[in-house]
N, C-alpha and C positions, 0 to 999 in steps of 0.2 A: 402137338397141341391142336386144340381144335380154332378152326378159322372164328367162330364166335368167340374166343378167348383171347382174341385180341384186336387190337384196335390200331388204325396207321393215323401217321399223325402226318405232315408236308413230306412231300416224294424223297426220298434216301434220308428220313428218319426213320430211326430204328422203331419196330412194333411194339409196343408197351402194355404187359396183360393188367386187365383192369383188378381190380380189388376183388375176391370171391370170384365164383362159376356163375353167367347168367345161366337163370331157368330158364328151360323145355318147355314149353306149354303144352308140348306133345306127350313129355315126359308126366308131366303133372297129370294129365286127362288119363290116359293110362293108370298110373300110379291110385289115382282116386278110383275111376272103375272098378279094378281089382282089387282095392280093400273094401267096396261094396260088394261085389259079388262074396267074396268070401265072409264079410259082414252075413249078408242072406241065409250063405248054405249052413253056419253055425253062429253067428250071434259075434259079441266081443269075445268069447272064452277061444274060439276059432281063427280069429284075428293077428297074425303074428308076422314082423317089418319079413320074415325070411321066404315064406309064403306070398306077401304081398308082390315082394321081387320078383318072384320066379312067375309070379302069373302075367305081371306085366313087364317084363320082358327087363327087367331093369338092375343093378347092383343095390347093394343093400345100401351103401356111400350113400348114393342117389338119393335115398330115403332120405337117410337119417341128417344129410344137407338141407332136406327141407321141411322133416319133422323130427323133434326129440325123442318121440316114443309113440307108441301104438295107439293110445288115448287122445294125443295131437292128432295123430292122421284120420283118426276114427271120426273125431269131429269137425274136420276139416270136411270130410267126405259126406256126412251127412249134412251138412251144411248145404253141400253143392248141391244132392239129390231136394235138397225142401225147394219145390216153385213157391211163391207167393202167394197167396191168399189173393183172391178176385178183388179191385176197390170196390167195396159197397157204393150201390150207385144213390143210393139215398131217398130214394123214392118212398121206400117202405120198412120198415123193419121187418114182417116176415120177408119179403122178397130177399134183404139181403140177407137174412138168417138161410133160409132157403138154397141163396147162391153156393157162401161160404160151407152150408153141410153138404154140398153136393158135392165141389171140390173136395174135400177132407174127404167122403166115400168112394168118390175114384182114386184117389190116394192108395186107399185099402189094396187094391188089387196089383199093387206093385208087391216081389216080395221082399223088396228092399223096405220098404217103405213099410211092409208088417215085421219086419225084425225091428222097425226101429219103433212104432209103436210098443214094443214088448219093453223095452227100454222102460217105457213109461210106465207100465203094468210090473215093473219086478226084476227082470232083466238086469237092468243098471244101478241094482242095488249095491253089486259089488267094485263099482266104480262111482265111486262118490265124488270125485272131481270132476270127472269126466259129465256126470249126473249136472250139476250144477253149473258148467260151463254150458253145458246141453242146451238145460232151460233158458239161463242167461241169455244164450244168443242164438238159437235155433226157434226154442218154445215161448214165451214172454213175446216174444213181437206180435207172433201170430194171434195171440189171447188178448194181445191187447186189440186186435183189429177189432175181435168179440165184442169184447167189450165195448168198444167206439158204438157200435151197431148197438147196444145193449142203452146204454148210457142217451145216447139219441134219440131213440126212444122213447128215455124219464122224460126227457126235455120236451119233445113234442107234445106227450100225452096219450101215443100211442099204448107204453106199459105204465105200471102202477110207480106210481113217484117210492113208495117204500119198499122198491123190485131190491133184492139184493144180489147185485151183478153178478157179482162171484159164485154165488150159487147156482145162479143161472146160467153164467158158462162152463159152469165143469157137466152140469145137466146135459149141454147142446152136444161139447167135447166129447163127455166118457157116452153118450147114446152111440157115436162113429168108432171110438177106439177100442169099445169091451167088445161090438159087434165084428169089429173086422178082426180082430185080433182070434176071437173063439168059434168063429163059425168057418169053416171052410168056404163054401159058397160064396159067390160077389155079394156086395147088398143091393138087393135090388132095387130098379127104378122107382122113384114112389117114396122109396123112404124118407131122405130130408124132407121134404112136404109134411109126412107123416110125425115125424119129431117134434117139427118148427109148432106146427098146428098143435097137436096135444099140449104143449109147453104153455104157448098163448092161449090157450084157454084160463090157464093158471095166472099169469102173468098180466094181462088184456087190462086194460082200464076201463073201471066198470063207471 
């Protein structure tokens, strides 16, 4: 038995194993790694608990103790890899339009992080649960930061009070996700400025 699997209680009481196997932290980090990288090199169709194993060093048990299936791990993983979005420092609306596409274009250059934009683009059409836990709690947080920046904006006077958000964030989003996704090449310096600016020309309260 492993020394983590049990606990002493007063000196010449017997060891007592607690309820379930505590988790690895080690094991986890591992375990997520390896279903990103193999995420990477073929998508979710590539992704399988037996593969994940073997690349990170681990039993299948191992797994399936702490995910029920491939679609659990897959989004467990991509979860870990999303950093947060920069807090909009509030000063301006382009400036934090600006910050936020800049983050999301260095994003691009992971190729984790363009399998998982594909997701978005098509990819994850044939996971539909997975799709919608995705958005749920991966994408929606982040859209909504857009939006905050968006919305404060109307309020200021900065955009047009009859700006419609939504339109305007999928605008700012699919400018970074159709480019990183189709182009080989990084995006280059220059471009969030480039986006944010052309946008507010449209959007600018006249």
């Amino acid at each position: 038995m492993h020394p983590a699997e049990v606990t002493t209680g007063a000196p010449g009481a017997a060891a007592t194993r607690r309820p379930g196997r505590p988790r690895s932290e080690r094991a986890d980090q591992a375990i997520i790694e390896a279903a990103l990288s193999l995420f990477a090199e073929s998508g979710p169709e590539g992704l399988c608990i037996e593969r994940v194993a073997a690349r990170a060093g681990v039993g299948k048990a191992t797994i399936y103790r702490r995910w029920p299936g491939k679609e659990d791990l897959l989004l467990d993983a991509i979860a870990a890899l999303k950093a947060p979005l920069p807090e909009p420092g509030g000063h301006s609306v382009r400036d934090d339009l600006v910050a936020l596409l800049d983050a999301m274009c260095q994003e691009t250059a992971d190729p984790r992080r363009a399998r998982e934009f594909a997701l978005l683009l098509g990819e994850g059409a044939k996971y539909p649960r997975l799709m919608a836990r995705y958005v749920e709690t991966v994408v929606e947080p982040r859209r909504e930061v857009v939006r905050g920046v968006l919305r404060r904006g109307v309020a200021s006077g900065e955009l047009r009070p009859d700006l419609d958000v939504e339109a305007a964030l999928f605008m700012l989003i699919g400018a970074v996700l159709v480019r990183g996704r189709y182009e080989q090449q990084a995006i280059p310096p220059g471009y969030p400025e480039q986006v944010v600016d052309e946008l507010l020309q449209g959007l600018a309260a006249r």
